[in-house]
N, C-alpha and C positions, 0 to 999 in steps of 0.2 A: 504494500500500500504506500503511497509517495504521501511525502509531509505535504503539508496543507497551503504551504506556499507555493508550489510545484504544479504546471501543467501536467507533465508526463517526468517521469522518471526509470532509473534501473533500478532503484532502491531504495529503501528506507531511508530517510534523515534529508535535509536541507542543502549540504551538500554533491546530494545524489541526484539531484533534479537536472532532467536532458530540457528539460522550457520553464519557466517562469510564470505567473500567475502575473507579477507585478512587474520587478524588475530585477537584472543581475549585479550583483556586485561585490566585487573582489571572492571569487567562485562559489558564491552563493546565491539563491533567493532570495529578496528582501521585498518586505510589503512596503519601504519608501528609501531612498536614499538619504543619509546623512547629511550637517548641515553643509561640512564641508566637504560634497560629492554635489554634482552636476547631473542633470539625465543628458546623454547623447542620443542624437537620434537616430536607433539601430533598431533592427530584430532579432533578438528582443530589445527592447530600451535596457539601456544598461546606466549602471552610476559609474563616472570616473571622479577620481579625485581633483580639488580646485589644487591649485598653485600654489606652491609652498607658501606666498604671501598673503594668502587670502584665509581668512575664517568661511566667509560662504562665497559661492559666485554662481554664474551663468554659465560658465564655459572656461577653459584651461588655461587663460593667458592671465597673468596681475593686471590685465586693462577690465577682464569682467569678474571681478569681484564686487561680493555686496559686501562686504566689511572686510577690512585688510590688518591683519594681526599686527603689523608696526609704523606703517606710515601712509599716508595717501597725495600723491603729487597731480595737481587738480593742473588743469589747461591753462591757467594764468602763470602756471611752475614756481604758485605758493605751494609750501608745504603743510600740509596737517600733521600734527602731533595729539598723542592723546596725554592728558596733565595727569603724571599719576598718583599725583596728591588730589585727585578727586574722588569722588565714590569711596572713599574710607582706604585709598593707597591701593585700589584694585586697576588696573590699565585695562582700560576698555577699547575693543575693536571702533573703531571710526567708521561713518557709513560712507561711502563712496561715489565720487561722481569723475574723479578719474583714473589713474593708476593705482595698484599698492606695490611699496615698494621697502627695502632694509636698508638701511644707511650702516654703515658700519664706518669706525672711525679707526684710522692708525695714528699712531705717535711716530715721531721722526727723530 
């Protein structure tokens, strides 16, 4: 009998399933994609993962994220920072309206 996320399968358990009910990701059945995973449009719909830079996105590049884990460089080429003396010292994702991107700094 195939798990209950499974069109058809060879076996028992979730990742035994030859189709999907929903969608696949990272060799499984999943009734939704994660928040940082994207659906691609295939058959089956599959989740891939956003961009190291992103918390969620659209699609795989740091230009379509919805919120970007360290910095967001907007079309004027300000930068966004999130102040992490807000929210009680917790650093929160920024929503996005252009790139995200990791700044890393060297000493010389």
């Amino acid at each position: 009998m195939c798990h209950e996320l499974c069109e058809t399968c060879d076996a028992d358990g979730v990742t035994e399933c030859l189709t999907c009910k929903h969608y696949w990701q990272d060799g499984r059945c999943v009734e939704s994609c994660r928040l940082d995973y994207f659906i691609a449009p295939a058959d089956p719909p599959t989740c891939h993962a956003c961009h190291s830079h992103c918390v969620q996105c659209r699609g795989p590049t740091a230009a379509e994220c919805v919120k970007c884990k360290y910095y967001t460089i907007y079309s004027d080429l300000s930068i966004g920072v999130q102040d992490p003396e807000e929210e009680g010292g917790d650093i929160r994702p920024l929503a996005v309206s252009g790139a995200c991107l990791f700044l890393s700094v060297r000493s010389v």
